[in-house]
ROZAMAR-807124 format. One record per residue (C-alpha): residue number from 1; x, y, z. Coordinates in nm, 2 decimals. Each point is the difference from the previous one (the first is absolute). Example, Ala and Ser with C-alpha at 12.3 -4.5 7.8 and 13.67 -1.06 7.14 Angstrom:
2
1, 1.23, -0.45, 0.78
2, 0.14, 0.34, -0.07
END
This chain:
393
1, 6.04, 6.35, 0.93
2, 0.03, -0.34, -0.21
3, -0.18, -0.29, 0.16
4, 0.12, -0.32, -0.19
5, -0.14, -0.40, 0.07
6, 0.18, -0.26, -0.17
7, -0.16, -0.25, -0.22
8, 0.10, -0.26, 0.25
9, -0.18, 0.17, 0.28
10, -0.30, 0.07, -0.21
11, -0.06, -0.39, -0.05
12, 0.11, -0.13, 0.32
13, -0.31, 0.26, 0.15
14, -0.25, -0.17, -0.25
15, 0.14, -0.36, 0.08
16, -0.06, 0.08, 0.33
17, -0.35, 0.13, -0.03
18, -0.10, -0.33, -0.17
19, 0.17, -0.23, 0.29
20, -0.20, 0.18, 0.22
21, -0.33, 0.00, -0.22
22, 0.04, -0.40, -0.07
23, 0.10, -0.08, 0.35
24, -0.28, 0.16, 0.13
25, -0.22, -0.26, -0.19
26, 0.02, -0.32, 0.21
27, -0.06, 0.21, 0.31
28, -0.35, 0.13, -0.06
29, -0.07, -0.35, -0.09
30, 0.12, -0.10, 0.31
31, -0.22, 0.24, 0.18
32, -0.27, -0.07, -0.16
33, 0.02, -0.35, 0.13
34, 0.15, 0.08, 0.36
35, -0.36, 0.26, 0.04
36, -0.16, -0.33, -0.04
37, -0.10, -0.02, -0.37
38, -0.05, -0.41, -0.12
39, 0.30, -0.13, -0.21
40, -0.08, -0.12, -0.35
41, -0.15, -0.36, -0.03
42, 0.24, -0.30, -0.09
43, -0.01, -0.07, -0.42
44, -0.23, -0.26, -0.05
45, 0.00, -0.19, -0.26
46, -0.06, 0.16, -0.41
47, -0.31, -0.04, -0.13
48, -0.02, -0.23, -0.26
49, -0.11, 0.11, -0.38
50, -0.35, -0.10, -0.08
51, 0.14, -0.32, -0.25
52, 0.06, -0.19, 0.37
53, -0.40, -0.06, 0.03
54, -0.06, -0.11, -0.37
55, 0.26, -0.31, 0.07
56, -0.16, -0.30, 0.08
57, 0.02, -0.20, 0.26
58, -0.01, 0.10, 0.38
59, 0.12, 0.37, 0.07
60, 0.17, 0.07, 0.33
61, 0.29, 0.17, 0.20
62, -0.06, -0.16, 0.33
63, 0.29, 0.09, 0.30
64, 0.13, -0.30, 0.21
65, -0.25, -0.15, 0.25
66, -0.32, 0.16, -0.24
67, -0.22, -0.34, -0.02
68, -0.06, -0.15, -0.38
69, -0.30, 0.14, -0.21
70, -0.29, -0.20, 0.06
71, -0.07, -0.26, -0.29
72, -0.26, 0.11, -0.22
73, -0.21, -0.11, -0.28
74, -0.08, 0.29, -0.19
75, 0.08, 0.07, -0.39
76, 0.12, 0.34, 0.16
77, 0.04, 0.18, 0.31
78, 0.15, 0.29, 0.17
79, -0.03, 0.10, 0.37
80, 0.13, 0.43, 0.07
81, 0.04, 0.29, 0.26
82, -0.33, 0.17, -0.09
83, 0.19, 0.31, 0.18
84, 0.33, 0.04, -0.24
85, -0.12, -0.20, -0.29
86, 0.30, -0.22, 0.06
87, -0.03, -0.39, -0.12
88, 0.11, -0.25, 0.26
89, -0.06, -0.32, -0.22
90, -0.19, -0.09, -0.28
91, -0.02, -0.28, -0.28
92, -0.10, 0.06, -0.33
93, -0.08, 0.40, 0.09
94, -0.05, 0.12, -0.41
95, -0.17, -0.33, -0.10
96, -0.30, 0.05, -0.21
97, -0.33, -0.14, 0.14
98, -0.38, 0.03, 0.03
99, -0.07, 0.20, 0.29
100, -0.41, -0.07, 0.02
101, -0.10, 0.24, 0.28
102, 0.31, 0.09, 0.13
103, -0.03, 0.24, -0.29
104, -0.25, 0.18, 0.15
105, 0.27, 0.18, 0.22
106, 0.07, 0.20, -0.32
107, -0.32, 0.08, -0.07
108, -0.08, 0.19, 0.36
109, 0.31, 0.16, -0.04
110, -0.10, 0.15, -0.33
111, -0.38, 0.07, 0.07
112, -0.01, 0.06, 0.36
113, 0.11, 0.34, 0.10
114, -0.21, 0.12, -0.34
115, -0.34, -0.10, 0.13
116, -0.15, 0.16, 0.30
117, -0.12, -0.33, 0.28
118, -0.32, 0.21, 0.08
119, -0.11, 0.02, -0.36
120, -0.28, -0.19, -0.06
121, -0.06, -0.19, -0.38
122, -0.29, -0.21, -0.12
123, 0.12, -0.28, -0.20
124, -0.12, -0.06, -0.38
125, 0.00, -0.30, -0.14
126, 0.23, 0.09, -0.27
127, 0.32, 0.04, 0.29
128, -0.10, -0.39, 0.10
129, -0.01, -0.17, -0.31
130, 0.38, -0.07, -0.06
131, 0.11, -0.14, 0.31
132, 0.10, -0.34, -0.08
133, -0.13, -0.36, 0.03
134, 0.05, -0.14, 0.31
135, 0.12, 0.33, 0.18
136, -0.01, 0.07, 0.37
137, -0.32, 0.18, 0.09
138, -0.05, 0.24, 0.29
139, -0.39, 0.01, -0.12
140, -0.04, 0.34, -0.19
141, -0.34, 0.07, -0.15
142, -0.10, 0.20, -0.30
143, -0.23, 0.28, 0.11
144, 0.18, 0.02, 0.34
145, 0.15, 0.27, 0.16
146, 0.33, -0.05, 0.18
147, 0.23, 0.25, 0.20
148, 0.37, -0.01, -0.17
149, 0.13, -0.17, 0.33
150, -0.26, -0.26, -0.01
151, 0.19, -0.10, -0.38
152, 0.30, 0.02, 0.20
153, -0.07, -0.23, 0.26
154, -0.13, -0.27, -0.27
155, 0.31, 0.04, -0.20
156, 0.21, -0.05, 0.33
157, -0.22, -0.23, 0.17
158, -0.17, -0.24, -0.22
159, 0.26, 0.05, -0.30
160, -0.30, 0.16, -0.23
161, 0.03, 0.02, -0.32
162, -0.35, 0.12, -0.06
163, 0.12, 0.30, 0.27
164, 0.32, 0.05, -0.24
165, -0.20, 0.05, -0.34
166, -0.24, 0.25, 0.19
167, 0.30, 0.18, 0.13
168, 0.19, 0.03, -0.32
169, -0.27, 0.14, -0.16
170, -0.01, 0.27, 0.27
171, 0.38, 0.03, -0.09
172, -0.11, 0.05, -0.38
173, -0.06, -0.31, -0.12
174, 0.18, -0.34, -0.06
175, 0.26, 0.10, -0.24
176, 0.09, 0.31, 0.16
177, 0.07, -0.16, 0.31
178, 0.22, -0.28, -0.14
179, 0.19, 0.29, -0.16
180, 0.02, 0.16, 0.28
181, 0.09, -0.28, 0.25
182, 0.28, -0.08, -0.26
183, 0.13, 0.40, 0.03
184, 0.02, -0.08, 0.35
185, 0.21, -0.30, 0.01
186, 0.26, 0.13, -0.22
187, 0.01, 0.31, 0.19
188, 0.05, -0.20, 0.32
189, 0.25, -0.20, -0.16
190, -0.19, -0.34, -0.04
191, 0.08, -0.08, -0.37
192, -0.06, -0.35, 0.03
193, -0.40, 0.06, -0.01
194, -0.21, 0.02, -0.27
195, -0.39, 0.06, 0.05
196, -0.26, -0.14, -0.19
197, -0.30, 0.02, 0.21
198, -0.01, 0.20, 0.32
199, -0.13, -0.30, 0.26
200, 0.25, -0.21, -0.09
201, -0.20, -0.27, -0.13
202, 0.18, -0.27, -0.25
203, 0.07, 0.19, -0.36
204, 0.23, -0.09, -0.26
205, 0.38, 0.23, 0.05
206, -0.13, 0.07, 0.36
207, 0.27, -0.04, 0.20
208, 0.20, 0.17, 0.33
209, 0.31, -0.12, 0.23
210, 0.07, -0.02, 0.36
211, 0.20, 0.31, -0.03
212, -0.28, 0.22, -0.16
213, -0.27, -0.20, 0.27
214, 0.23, 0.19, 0.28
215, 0.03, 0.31, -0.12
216, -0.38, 0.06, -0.06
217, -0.06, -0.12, 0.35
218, 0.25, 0.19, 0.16
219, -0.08, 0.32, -0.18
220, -0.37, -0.10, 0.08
221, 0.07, -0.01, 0.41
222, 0.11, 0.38, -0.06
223, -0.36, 0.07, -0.04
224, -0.25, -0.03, 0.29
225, -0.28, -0.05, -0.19
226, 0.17, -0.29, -0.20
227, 0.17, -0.12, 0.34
228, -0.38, 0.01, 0.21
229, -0.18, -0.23, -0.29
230, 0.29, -0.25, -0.04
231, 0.05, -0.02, 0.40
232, -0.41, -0.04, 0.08
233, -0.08, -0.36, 0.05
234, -0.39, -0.01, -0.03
235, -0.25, 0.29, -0.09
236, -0.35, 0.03, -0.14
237, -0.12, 0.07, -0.37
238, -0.31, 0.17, -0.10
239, -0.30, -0.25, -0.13
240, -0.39, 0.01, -0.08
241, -0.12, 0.16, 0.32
242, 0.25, -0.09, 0.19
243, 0.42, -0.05, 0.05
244, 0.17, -0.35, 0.07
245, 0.34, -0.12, 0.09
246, 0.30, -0.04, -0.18
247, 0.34, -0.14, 0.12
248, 0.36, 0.07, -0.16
249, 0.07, -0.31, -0.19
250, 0.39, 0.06, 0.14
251, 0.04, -0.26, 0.22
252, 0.28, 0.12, 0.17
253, -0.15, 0.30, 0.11
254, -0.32, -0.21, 0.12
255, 0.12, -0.34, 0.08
256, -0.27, -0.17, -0.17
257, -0.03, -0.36, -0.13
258, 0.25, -0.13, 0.23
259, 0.30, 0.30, -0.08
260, 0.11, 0.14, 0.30
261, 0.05, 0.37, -0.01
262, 0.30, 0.16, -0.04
263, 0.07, 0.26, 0.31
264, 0.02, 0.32, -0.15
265, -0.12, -0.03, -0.36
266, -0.11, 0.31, -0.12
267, -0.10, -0.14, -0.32
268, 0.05, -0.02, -0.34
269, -0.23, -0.19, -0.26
270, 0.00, -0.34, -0.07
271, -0.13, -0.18, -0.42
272, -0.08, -0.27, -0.14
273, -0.05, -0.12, -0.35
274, 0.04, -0.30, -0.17
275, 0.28, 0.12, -0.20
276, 0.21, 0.19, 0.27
277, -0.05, -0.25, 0.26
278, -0.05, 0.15, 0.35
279, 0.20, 0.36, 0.01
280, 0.06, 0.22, 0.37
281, 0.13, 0.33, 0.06
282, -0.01, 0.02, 0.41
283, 0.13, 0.29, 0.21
284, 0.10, -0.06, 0.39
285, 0.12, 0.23, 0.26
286, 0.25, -0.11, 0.28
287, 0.22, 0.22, 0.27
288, -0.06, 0.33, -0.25
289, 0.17, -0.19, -0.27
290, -0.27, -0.07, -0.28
291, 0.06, -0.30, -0.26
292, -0.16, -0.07, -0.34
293, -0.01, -0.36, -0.16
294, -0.16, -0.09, -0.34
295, -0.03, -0.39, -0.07
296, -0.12, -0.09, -0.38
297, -0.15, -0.36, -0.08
298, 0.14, -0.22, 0.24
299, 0.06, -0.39, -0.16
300, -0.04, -0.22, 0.35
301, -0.30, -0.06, 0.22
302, -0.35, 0.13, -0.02
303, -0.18, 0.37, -0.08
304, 0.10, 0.09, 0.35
305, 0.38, -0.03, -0.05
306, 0.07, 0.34, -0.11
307, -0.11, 0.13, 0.35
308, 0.25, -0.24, 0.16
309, 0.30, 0.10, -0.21
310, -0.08, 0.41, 0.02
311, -0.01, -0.12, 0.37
312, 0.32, -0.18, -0.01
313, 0.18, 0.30, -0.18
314, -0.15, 0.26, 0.19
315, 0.17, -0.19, 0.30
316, 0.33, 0.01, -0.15
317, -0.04, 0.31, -0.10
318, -0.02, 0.13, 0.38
319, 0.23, -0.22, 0.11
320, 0.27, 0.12, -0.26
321, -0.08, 0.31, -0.03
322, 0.31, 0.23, 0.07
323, 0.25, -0.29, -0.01
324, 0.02, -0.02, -0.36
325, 0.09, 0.23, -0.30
326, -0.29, 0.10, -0.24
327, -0.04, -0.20, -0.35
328, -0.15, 0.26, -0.17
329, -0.25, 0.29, 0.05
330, -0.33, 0.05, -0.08
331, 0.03, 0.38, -0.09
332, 0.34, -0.14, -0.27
333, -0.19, 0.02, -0.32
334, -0.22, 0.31, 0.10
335, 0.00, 0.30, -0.23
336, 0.29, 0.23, 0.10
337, -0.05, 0.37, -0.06
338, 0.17, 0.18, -0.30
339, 0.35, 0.06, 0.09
340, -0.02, 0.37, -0.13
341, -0.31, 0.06, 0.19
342, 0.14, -0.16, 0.32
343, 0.34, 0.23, -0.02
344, -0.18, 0.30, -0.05
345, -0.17, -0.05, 0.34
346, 0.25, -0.11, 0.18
347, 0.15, 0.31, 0.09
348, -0.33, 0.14, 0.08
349, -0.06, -0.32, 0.28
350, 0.32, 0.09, 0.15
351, 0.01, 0.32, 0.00
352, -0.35, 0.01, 0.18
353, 0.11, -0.33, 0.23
354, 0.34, 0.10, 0.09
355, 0.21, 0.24, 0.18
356, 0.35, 0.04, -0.09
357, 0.15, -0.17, 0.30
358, -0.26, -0.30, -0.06
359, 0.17, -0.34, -0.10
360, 0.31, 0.17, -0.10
361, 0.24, -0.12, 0.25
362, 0.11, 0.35, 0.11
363, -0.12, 0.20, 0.28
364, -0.06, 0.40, -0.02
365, 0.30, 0.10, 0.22
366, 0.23, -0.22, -0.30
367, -0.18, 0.19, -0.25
368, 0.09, 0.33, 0.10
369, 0.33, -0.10, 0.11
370, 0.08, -0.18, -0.32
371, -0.15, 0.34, -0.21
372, 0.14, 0.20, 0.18
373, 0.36, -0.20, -0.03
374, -0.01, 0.03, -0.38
375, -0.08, 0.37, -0.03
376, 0.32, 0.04, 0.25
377, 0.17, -0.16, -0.32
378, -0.17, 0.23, -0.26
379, 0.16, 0.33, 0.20
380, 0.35, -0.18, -0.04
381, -0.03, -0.07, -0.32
382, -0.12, 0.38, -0.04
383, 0.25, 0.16, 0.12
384, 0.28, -0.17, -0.14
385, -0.13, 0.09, -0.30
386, -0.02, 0.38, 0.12
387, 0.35, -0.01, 0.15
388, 0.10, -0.16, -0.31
389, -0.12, 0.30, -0.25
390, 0.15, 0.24, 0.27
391, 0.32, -0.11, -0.04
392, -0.01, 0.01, -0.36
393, -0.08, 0.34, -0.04
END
């Protein structure tokens, strides 16, 4: 006996199989959503390349009814979602400044998490005698002996520089920490910083931007050491026999000389010097949605001024927030991992994350029915080709 398929017979089976397979497709998505899975969001809006922020002028995508950005007097400023990085408006974002203390956000990040708060240091005179003319003091004394959180609280407190030398030469010294704290900018994709001395005080090339300023204080909140000290309104500091007060000289966190506070600040740092003019990196918290603003050298009105325009933007910022497309992001210019590296573990990641009905759009029953469709195809195919030596012998 001679069993025989056509050739026409042989396609029309596989044809089929394939209908079947690809019209299974839409409904496992649909059952996906019908047992109550979310649909996808609605496209927002692309992210715009990094070049947007280093335009001048004001930066903004603002939806209808989103009030104006407030009017503000700094050479540069930037206001961001502290959560997703993303930049909600900003003027002047990559322009070059002196940061003065603001710069000290760079230098906890770097030194910080290397130096144990409990350990305890008496100061020589030799860590004290570089800290420049004029500098803030916290009041740190050769032949002391300090507890590394005590530095801590006069860097973040009273803006110490004398706390800052003693510290970097916990951290190995003065040049190794600017080397260091420069490593760490680049890596977190602040390229528009270039340290010359770790406290931030006035030195020739010294210079940051309001983009850099928020990306140090945002990466700083991820740490809760760095996030306590810059938060902590007044403290005490070790003396001869006996500790006394000191205040946070952030007036926005402690309302002082006539500043109301801001509700929910949760810091930053604040800096003055007289070449960068009064510099602000403040952090506030709002219906979960946290918001960081940087505000460099404002041109109107008295020292006090940059608290009122961080105020003003961090205002805005709330009041926007979610109603208008991102300018930029502060993780844009962050080192990316090698591409070769990243596509080697890829596959790893999904095959450990992943089973294989996860975000594919088909369900297990279409699977099988779909496999299952295609080897029905592959036995046609077979024996035709069987019938066909058959015949021929």
């Amino acid at each position: 006996m001679i069993i025989r398929f056509s050739y026409r017979v042989a396609v029309s089976a596989c044809s089929l199989c394939v209908a079947g397979l690809l019209a299974l497709t839409p409904a496992a998505a649909a059952s996906r959503h019908s047992a109550g899975e979310p649909a996808p969001p609605p496209p927002r809006a692309a992210m715009p390349g990094p070049s947007l922020l280093y335009r001048s002028g004001i930066q903004v995508r603002a939806h209808h009814g989103v009030p104006e950005v407030p009017d503000v007097s700094a050479l540069s400023w930037l206001i961001a979602d502290a959560g997703n990085g993303e930049v909600l408006a900003a003027d002047g974002a990559h322009r070059k400044l002196p940061p003065a203390s603001t710069l000290k956000t760079l230098f906890a990040l770097t030194v910080l998490p290397a130096l144990p708060r409990e350990q305890r240091h008496t100061v020589r005179y030799e860590e004290l005698e570089d800290v420049g003319e004029g500098s803030s003091l916290v009041g740190v004394e050769e032949g002391h002996s300090y507890r590394v959180e005590d530095l801590w609280r006069g860097v973040f407190l009273s803006s110490g520089n004398d706390a800052v030398h003693v510290l970097a030469s916990l951290g190995g010294g003065l040049e190794t920490t600017v080397a260091r704290m420069q490593n760490k900018a680049r890596s977190l994709g602040a390229l528009d910083t270039h340290v010359v001395s770790p406290d931030g005080y006035d030195r020739p090339g010294q210079v940051s931007s309001a983009f850099d300023l928020a990306v140090f204080g945002r990466a700083g909140l991820r740490n809760p050491d760095f996030a306590r000290y810059c938060r902590t309104a007044q403290s005490r500091f070790p003396g001869d026999g006996s500790s006394y007060p000191i205040e946070n000289t952030n007036r926005l966190l402690t309302g002082e000389d006539g500043v109301m506070p801001y509700p929910g600040l949760i810091g930053i740092k604040n800096g003055y010097t007289t070449n960068a003019g009064n510099t602000l990196v403040a952090a506030a918290r709002r219906g979960g949605r946290t918001l960081v603003a940087t505000v460099m050298n404002p041109q109107e009105g008295g020292g006090f001024t940059v608290y009122e325009e961080a105020r003003a933007l961090l205002d805005w910022g709330f009041s926007a927030a979610g109603r208008v497309d991102p300018v930029g992001s502060l993780d844009a210019l962050r080192a990316k991992p090698h591409a070769t590296a990243a596509a080697a573990a890829a596959p790893v990641v999904a095959a450990a994350s992943r089973t294989p009905d996860e975000d594919s759009g088909w369900s297990g029953t279409a699977v099988v029915l779909g496999l299952s469709g295609l080897g029905a195809g592959a036995v046609v195919l077979a024996l035709r080709a069987r019938g066909g030596r058959s015949s021929r012998s």
